[in-house]
C-alpha positions as CSV (number, residue, x, y, z in Angstrom):
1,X,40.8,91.3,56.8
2,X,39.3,89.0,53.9
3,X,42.7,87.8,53.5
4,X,46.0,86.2,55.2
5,X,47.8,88.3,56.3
6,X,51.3,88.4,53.8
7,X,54.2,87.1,55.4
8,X,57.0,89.4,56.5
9,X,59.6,86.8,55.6
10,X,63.0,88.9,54.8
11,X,62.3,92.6,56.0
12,X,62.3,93.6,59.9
13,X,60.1,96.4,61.3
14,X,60.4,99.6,60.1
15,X,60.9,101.1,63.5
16,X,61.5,99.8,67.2
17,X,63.2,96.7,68.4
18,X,62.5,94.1,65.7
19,X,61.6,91.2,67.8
20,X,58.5,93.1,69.7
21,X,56.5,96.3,70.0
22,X,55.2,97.8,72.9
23,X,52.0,99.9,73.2
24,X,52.2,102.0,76.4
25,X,48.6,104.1,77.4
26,X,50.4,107.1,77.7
27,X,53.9,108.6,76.9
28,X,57.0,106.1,78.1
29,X,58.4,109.0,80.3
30,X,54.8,108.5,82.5
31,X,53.8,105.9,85.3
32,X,51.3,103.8,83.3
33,X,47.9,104.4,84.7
34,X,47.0,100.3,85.5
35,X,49.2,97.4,86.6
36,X,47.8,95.4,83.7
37,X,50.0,94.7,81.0
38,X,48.7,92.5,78.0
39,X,50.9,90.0,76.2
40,X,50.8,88.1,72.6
41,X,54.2,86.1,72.6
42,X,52.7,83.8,69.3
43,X,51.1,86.3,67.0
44,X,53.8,87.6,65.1
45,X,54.8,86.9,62.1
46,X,58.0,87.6,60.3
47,X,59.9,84.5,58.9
48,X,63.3,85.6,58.5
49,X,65.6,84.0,55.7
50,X,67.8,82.2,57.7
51,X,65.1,80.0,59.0
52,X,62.7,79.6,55.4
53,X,66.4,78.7,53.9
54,X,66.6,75.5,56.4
55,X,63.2,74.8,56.3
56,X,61.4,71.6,54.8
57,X,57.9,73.3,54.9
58,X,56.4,76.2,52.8
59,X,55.5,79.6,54.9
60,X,51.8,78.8,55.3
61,X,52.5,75.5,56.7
62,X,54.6,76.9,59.7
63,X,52.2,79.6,59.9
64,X,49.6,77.1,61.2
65,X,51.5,77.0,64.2
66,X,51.0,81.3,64.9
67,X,48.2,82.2,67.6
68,X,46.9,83.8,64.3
69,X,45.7,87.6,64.6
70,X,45.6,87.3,68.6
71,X,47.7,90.3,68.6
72,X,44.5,92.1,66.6
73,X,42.4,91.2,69.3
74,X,43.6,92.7,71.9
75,X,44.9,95.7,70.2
76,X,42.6,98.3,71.8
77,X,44.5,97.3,75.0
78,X,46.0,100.6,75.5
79,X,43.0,102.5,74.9
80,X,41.5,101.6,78.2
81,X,44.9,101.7,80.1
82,X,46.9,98.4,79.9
83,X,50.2,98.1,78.4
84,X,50.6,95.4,75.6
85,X,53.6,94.2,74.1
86,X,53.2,91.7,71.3
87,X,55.9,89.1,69.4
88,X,57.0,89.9,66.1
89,X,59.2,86.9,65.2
90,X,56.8,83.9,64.3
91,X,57.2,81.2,67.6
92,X,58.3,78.8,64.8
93,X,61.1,80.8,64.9
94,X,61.4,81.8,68.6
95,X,59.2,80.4,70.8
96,X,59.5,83.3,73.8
97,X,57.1,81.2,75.6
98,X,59.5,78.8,76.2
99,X,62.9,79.1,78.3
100,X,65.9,80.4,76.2
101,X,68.0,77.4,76.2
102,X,64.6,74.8,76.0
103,X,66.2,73.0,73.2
104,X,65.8,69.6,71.5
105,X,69.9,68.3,70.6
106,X,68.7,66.0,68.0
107,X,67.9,69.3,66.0
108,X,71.4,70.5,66.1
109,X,74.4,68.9,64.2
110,X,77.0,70.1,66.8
111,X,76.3,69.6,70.8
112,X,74.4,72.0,73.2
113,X,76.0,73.3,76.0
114,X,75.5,71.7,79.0
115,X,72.8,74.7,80.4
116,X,70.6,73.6,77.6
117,X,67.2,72.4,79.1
118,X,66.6,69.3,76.5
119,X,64.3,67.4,78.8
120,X,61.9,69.4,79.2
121,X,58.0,67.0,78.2
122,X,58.0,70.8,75.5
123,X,60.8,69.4,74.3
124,X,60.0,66.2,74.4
125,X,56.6,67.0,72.5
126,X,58.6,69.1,69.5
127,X,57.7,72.4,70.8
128,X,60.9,74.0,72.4
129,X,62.2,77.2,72.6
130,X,63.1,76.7,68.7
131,X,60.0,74.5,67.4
132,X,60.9,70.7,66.0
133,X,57.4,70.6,64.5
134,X,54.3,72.1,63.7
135,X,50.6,70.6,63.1
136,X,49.9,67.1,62.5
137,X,53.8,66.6,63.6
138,X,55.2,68.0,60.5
139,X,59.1,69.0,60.8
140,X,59.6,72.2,59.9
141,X,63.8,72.1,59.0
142,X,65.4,70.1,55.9
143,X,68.6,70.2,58.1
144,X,70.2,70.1,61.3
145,X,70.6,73.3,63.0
146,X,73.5,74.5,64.6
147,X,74.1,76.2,68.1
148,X,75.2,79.1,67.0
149,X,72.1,79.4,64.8
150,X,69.8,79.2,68.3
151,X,72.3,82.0,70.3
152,X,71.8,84.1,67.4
153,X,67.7,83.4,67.4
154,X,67.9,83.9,71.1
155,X,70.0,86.8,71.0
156,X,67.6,88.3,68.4
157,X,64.0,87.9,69.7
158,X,64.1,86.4,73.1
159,X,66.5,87.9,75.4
160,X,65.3,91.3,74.3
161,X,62.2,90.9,74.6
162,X,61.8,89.5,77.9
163,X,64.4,92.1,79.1
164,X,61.4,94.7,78.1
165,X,58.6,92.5,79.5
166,X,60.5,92.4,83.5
167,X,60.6,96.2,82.6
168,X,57.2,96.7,82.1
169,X,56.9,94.6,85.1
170,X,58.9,96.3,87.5
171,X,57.2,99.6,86.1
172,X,53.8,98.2,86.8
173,X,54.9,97.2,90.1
174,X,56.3,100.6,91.0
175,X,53.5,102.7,90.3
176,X,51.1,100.9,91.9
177,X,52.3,98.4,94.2
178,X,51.3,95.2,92.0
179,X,51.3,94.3,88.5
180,X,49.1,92.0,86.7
181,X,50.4,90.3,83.7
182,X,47.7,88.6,80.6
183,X,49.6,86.3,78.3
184,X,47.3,85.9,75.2
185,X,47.3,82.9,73.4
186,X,45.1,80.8,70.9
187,X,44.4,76.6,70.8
188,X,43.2,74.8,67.7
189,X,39.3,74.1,68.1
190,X,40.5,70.4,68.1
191,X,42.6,71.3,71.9
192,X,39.5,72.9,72.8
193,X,37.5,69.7,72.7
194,X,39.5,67.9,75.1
195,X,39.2,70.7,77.5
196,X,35.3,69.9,77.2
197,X,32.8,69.8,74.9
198,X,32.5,73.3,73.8
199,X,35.0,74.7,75.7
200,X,35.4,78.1,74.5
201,X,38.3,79.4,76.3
202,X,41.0,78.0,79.2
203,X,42.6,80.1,82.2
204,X,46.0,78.6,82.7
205,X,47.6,80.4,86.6
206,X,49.2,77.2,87.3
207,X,46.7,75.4,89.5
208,X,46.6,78.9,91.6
209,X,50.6,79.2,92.0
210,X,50.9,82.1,88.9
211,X,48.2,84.5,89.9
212,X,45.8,85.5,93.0
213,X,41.8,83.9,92.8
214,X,40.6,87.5,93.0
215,X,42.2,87.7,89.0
216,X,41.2,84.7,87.4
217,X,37.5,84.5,89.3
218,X,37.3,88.3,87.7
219,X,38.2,87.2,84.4
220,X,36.5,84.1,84.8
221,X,33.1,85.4,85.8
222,X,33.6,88.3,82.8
223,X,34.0,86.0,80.1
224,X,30.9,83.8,81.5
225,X,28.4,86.9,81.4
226,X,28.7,87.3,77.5
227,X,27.9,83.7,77.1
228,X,31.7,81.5,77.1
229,X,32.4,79.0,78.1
230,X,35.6,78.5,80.4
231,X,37.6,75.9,82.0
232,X,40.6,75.9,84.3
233,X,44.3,74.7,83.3
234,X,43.2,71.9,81.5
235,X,44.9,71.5,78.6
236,X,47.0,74.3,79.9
237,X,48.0,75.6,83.0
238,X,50.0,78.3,81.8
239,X,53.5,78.3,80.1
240,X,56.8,79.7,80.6
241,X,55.9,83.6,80.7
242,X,53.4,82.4,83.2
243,X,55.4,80.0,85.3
244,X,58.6,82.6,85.3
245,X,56.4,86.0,86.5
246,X,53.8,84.6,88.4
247,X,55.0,85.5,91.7
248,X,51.6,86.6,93.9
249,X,53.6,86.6,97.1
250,X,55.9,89.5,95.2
251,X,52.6,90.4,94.3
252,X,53.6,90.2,90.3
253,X,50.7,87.8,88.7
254,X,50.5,86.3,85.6
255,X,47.5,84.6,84.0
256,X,47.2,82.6,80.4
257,X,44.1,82.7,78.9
258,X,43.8,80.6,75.5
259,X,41.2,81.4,72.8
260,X,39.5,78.5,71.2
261,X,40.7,79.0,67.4
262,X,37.1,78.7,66.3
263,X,35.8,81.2,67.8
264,X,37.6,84.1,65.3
265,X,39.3,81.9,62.6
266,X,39.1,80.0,59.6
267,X,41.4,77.6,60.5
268,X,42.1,75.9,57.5
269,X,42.5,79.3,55.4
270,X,44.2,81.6,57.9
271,X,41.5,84.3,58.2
272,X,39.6,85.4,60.4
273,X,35.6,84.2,60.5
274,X,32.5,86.3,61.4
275,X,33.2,85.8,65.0
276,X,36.0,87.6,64.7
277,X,34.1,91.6,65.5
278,X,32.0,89.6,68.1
279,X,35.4,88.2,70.1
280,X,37.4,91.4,70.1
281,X,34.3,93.5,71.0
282,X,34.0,91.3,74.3
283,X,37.8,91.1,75.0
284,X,37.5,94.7,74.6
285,X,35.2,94.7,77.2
286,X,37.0,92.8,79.8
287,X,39.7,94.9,79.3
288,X,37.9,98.2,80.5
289,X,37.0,95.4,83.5
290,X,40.4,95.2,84.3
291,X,41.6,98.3,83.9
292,X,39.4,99.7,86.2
293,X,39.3,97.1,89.2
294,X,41.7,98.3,91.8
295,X,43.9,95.5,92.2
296,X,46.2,97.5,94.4
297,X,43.8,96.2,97.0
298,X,42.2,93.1,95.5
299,X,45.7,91.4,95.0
């Protein structure tokens, strides 16, 4: 991994649904062994033509918007029992952290419909379910979109892939009488600082409402014993997947955790730095802590 990564801007996957994978522990036909199920909605990275066609910026400027190799991070996920399901379309191109219709109607040259959430402060910031901008508040399209252009992207990556996420959900949640849902995300070392000074990672659960104390206190006092350090939904408190699963008194709970950038990546080239071994080896690590708490109980 010297380099970045090329960018899968006109082919889809090979194989599968094109907007996600999913990495089950055992075969799909089988009750999944844990309740935890890993996420990376912001790692992928296809850049289909329709959007690069519209677009003002060159690929490797959007890509600075990607949670960059997240999904590598936590790849050993099903290994030690959790179920992972990672984004394939870049969130420049579908944000699925974001609701479907979270859109900004000064991108589009025709009006939304009247469902559309366009005051949202994501919104407001350039960050909607279809991204207005990426770093340093660069705008990413030459043009104005159209509506049909969002159904299509929504159609495409989002809908489908939270239709599989409930499933894994409801799967979880029938084997074992809870699941436990870890959406895994990235911030630029710059976001990190204002979390505090040498902030190293943030659990986001929504001020408590997304996920039970016995989760993020686990995770929490996990990440603190191989030397992080870790602060509590400041700058973020969680986002959409986190806000729309977390339901602890269904006993369904979600939990964000964001990845100071630094930690793993060059940030300026795109690859990943000598932290990188170091990061995944302790994420890898926490996951085998997860796996095998009984949260049937603790939760």
């Amino acid at each position: 991994m010297s380099a970045v990564e090329p960018l899968d801007v006109a082919q889809p996957p090979p194989a599968g649904p094109a907007g996600f994978e999913v990495r089950r522990p055992g075969p799909a036909e089988t009750p999944p062994p844990t309740p935890v199920i890993f996420a990376s909605p912001h790692s992928g990275r296809l850049y289909p033509d329709d959007m690069m066609a519209a677009a003002a910026l060159d690929s490797r400027a959007i890509r600075r918007s990607e949670d960059a190799f997240v999904d590598q991070l936590v790849e050993a996920a099903p290994a030690a029992g959790a179920t992972l399901i990672t984004a394939r379309y870049a969130r420049a191109y579908m944000d699925v952290n974001r609701e479907a219709f979270e859109l900004d109607p000064a991108m589009f040259a025709d009006a939304l419909p009247d469902f559309a959430r366009s005051r949202t402060a994501r919104v407001a910031a350039g960050l909607g379910a279809i991204a207005k901008v990426v770093s340093e508040g660069q705008e990413i399209y030459a043009r104005k979109l159209t509506f049909a252009e969002a159904q299509a992207r929504i159609d495409l990556a989002h809908r489908p892939y939270h239709q599989t996420l409930e499933s894994l959900i409801a799967e979880a949640k029938a084997a074992h009488g809870v699941a436990v849902l870890v959406d895994w995300h990235s911030m630029p070392s710059l976001a990190a600082r204002v979390a505090g000074a040498g902030c190293d990672m943030v659990l986001g659960d929504r001020f408590g409402a997304a996920c039970g104390e016995a989760l993020t206190g686990r995770v929490e006092k996990e990440l603190e014993a191989r030397g992080y350090r870790v602060v509590r939904n400041t700058p973020y408190a969680g986002g959409y997947t986190t806000e729309h699963y977390g339901r602890p008194a269904r006993r369904v709970h979600a939990l964000q955790i964001e990845l100071n950038r630094a930690l793993y990546l060059d940030e300026e080239a795109l690859t990943p730095n000598a932290g990188f071994a170091r990061l995944k080896a302790d994420i890898e690590a926490l996951t085998a802590a997860l796996t095998a708490e009984d949260w049937t109980t603790r939760l």
